[in-house]
N, C-alpha and C positions, 0 to 999 in steps of 0.2 A: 101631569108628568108621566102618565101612565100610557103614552104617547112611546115615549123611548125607552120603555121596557122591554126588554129584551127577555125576558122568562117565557119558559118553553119552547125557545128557538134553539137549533141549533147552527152552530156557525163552526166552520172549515177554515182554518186559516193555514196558507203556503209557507212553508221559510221561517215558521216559527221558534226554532231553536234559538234563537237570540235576536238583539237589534230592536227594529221597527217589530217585527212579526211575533216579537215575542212581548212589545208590549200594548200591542195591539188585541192581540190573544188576554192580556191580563183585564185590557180595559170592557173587552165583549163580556168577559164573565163576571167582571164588576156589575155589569148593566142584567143580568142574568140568565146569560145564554150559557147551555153543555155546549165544550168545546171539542171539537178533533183538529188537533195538529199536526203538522207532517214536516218531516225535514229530509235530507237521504238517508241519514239513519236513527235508530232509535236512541242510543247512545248521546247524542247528542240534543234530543228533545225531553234530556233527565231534569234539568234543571228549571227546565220551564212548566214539564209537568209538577213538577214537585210544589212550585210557586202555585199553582192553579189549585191542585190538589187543597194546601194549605189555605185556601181560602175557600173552600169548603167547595167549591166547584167539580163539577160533572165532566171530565174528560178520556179523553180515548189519544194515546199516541199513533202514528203510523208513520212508517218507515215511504218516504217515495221520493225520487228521483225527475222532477218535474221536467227536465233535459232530456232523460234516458229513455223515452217516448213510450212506456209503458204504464198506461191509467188502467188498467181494469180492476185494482185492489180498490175505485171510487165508484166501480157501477152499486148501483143498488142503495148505496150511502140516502139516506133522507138526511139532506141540508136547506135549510131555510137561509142563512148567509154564506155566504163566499169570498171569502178576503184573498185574491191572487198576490203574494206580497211574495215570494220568492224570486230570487234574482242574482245575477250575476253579474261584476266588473271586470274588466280589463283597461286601465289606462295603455297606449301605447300608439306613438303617430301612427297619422290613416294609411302613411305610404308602404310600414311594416306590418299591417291589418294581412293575414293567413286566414283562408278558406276555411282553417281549423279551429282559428280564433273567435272568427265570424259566427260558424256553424253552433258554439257553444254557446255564444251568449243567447244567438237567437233561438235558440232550440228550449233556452229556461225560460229567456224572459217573456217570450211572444207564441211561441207552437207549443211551450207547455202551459201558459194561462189556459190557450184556446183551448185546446183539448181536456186539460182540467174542468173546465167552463162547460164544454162540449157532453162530459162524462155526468157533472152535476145536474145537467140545466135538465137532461131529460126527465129529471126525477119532479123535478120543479116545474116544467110544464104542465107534467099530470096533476100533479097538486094546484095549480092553477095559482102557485106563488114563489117568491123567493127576490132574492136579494143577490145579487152580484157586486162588489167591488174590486177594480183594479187598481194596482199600485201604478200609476204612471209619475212621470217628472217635470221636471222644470227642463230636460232633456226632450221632453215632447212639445215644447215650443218652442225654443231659442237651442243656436246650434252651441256646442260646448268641446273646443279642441281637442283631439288625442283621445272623443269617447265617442265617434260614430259608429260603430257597430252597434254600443247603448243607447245613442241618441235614436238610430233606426228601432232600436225593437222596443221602445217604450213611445218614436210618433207612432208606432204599428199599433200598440196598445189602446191609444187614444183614439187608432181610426176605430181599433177592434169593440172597442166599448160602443161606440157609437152605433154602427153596421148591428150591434146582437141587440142593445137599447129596441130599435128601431122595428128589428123582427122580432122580437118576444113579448114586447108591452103588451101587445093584448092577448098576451096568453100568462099576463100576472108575472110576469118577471123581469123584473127593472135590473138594469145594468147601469153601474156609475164608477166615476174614477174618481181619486185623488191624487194631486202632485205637488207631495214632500217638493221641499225647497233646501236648500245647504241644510242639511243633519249631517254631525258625527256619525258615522257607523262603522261597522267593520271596512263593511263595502266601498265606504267612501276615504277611506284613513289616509289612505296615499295624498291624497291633497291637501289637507290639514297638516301634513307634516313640515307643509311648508309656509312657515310662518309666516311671510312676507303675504304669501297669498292669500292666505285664512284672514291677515289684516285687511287687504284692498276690499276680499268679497263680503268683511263684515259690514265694511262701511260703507256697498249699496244696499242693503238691507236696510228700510225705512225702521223699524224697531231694533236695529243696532245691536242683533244677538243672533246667533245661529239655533236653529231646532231642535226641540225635545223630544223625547217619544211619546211624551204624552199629549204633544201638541198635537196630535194625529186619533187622536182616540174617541174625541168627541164628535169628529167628523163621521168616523166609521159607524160609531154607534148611532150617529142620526140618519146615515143612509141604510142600516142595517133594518133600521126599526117604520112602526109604522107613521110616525111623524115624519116620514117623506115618501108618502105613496105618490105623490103626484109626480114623481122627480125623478126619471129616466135619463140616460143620454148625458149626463153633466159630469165637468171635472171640475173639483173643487182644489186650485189652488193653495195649497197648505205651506207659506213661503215668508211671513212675516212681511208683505206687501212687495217683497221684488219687482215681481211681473208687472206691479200695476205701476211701478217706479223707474222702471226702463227708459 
């Protein structure tokens, strides 16, 4: 088991103020990693620092803006994992999609992974290790009405992980993804609201339940750790079998 021990790493996760990213954050430092998390502001990463804290965990908050195209508050950072999990929604038909609506999603979900990525990895090549994870979706393989600006900057994601996988492995640094399937969140709530619909999408879902945040946890943590050195380049599905039930 000492495989997926996570002690003396640390690990950066995106978006952690709530959701996935926050319980993503609780699951790394269950497994024994110091945490630094970041949301746009600090304010809003109290609650989740306080959660970590309380479990006796090793964390750092920071304020950042994964959109706002300013990383330099990450040069220098030593991180061993990387959980890009920040992100942004907009439901709205593609034919009312604005350049401004477009610019915002892609500017968090896809040019601030990279450059998040871009800011970390340098640290991690000289070390001659590290761990990348991207959050991508079920939006990175099947198209999903009224969310293509989301759908583009999460298959961007998935090309993204692949393209860095491919250049970094032999300099010790694996890049992998995972794609959450129907979870509750903030980000996704607008759809849920709609009961009719939350009924049809539960029942393609071969396990017949929509997703947990913790369903997501032992994913991260096995790509985090060294029980998957050999494992670059891979999105692991995280969807209660959808995809394979299509």
């Amino acid at each position: 088991m000492n495989l997926f021990s996570l002690h003396g790493k640390t690990a950066l996760v995106t978006g952690a103020s709530r959701g996935l990213g926050a319980e993503i954050a609780l699951g790394l430092a269950e497994a024994g990693a110091d945490l630094i998390i970041t949301a746009r502001s600090l304010q809003a990463l109290g609650p989740t620092t306080a959660a970590l804290q309380a479990m006796g965990a090793k964390v750092t908050a920071m304020a950042l803006d994964q959109g706002g195209g300013d990383f330099s508050a990450l040069e220098g950072l030593a991180v061993d994992i990387l959980v890009n999990n920040a992100g942004v929604e907009e439901v709205r038909p593609s034919v009312d999609v604005t350049p401004e609506l477009w610019d915002r999603i892609l500017d968090t979900n896809l040019k601030g992974a990279f450059f998040t990525t871009q800011a970390l990895a340098r640290g991690m090549i000289a070390r001659g290790r590290g761990s990348v994870i991207n959050l991508c979706s079920l939006t990175s393989f099947v198209g999903v009405p009224t969310a293509a600006p989301y759908g583009s900057s999460k298959s961007g994601l998935l090309g993204m992980t692949r393209a860095l996988s491919a250049e970094w492995a032999g300099q010790g640094v694996r890049v992998n993804a995972i794609a959450p399937g129907y979870f509750r969140t903030d980000l996704t709530e607008v759809f849920y609201r709609d009961e009719d619909w939350a009924e049809a999408m539960r029942a393609k879902i071969p396990q017949g339940r929509f997703g947990r945040g913790e369903d997501l946890v032992g994913a991260v943590v096995f790509l985090g750790s060294e029980a998957s050195t050999y494992i670059t380049g891979q999105c692991i599905g995280i969807d209660g079998g959808y995809l394979a039930a299509i």
